[in-house]
N, C-alpha and C positions, 0 to 999 in steps of 0.2 A: 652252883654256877655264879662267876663273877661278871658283870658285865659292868662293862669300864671305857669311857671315851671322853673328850675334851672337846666342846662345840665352840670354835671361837668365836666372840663378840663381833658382830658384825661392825658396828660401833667404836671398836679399837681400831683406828689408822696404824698403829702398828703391825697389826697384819699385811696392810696390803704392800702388795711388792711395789708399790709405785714410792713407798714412803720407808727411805732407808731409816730404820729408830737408831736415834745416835742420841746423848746425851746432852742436851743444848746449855747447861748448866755448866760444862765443863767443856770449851772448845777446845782447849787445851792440851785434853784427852777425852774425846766423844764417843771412843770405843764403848761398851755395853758392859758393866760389870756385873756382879754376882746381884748387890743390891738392886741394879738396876732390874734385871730380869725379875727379880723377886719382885718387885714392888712398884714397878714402872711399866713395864709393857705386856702384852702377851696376856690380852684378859679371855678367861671362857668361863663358860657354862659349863658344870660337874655333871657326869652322868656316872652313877654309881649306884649299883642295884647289888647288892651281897644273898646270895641263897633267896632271893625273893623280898627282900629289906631294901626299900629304896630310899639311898643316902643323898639323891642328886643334888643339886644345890645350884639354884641361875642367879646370881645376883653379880652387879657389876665389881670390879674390881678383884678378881682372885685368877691372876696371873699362873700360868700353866705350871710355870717353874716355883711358885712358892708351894703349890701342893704336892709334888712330888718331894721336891725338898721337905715340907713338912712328913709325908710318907716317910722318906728314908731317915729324918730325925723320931721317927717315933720308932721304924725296926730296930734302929741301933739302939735306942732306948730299952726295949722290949729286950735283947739280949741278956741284960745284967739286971733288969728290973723287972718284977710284977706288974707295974702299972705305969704309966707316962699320959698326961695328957698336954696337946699341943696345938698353937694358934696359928693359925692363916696370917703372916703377914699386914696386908692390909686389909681384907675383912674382916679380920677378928673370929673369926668361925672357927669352935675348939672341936679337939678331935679326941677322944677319950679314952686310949686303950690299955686292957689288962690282960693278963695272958697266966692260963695255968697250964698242966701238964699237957693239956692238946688242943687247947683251945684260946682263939685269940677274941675278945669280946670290942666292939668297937661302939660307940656311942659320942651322938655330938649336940653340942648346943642350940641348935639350927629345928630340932628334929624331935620327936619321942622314942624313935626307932630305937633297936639294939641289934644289930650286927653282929655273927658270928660266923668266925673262918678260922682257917688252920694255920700254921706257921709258913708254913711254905707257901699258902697262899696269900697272905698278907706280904711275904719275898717277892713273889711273881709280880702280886701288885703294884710293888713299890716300882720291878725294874721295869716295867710296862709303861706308869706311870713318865716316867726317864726319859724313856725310849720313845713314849709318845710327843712330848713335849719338846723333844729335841726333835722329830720328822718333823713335825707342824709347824716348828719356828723356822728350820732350816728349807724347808717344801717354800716357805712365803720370801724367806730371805738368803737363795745358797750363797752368799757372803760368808753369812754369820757358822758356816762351819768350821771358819777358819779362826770363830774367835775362842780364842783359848780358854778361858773360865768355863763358856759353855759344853765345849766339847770335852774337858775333863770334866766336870758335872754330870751332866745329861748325857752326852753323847754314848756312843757303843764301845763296850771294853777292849782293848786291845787285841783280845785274845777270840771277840765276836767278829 
């Protein structure tokens, strides 16, 4: 069993819907880009328990969208490679993973643990991950459904 959720930062104004996050660095264009979400807004607390391995992780600065992003940079990884490991954006926290015939092995910098799940479940994770990061930003700000990067990103497939 995977147990997976995103607590956001009470702490980050970006969450609240009182405080639309716009780019103040670029008035020019203050829309939210990819970098921005990655590395600017939308901070939480990891909750992440694999088979009884807890991966959680609360420290400030690890943006909802760089861990999924990092998630879906390591599945794609994992496709054509045995092993990928991968860093958080702006925490720096590495994600470790090798994969054989049935088995995906995770381990991170943060942690002693070692993590072990299946292919398809490290899939689910990833689009859970997405899927979650996109209600929570969108749930605080329904604007931002409209902004394009995220919703092809994050958002729900075409076809969901």
């Amino acid at each position: 069993m995977i147990t997976f959720s995103f607590e956001p930062r009470a702490q980050d104004d970006s969450w609240s819907p009182d405080r639309l996050p716009v780019n103040r660095d670029r008035p020019e264009h203050p829309e939210l880009t990819g970098a921005d979400f990655s590395a600017g807004f939308f901070e939480a607390d990891l909750r992440l328990v694999v088979h009884g391995v807890d991966l959680g992780l609360r420290t400030p600065g690890l943006p909802v969208v760089d861990f999924a992003l990092m998630l879906e940079y390591a599945k794609r990884g994992l496709e054509t490679a045995s092993g990928i490991a991968v860093e958080t954006t702006v925490t720096r926290h590495v994600f470790s993973f090798s994969r054989d015939a049935t088995t995906v092995t995770l381990t991170t910098n943060y942690t002693p643990h070692t993590a072990k799940l299946t292919w398809s479940e490290l899939q689910r994770l990833t689009d859970r991950a997405k899927a979650e990061a996109y209600r929570l930003i969108t749930a605080a700000h329904p604007e931002l459904r409209e902004n394009v990067w995220l919703r092809e990103t994050m958002g729900p497939s075409p076809t969901a």
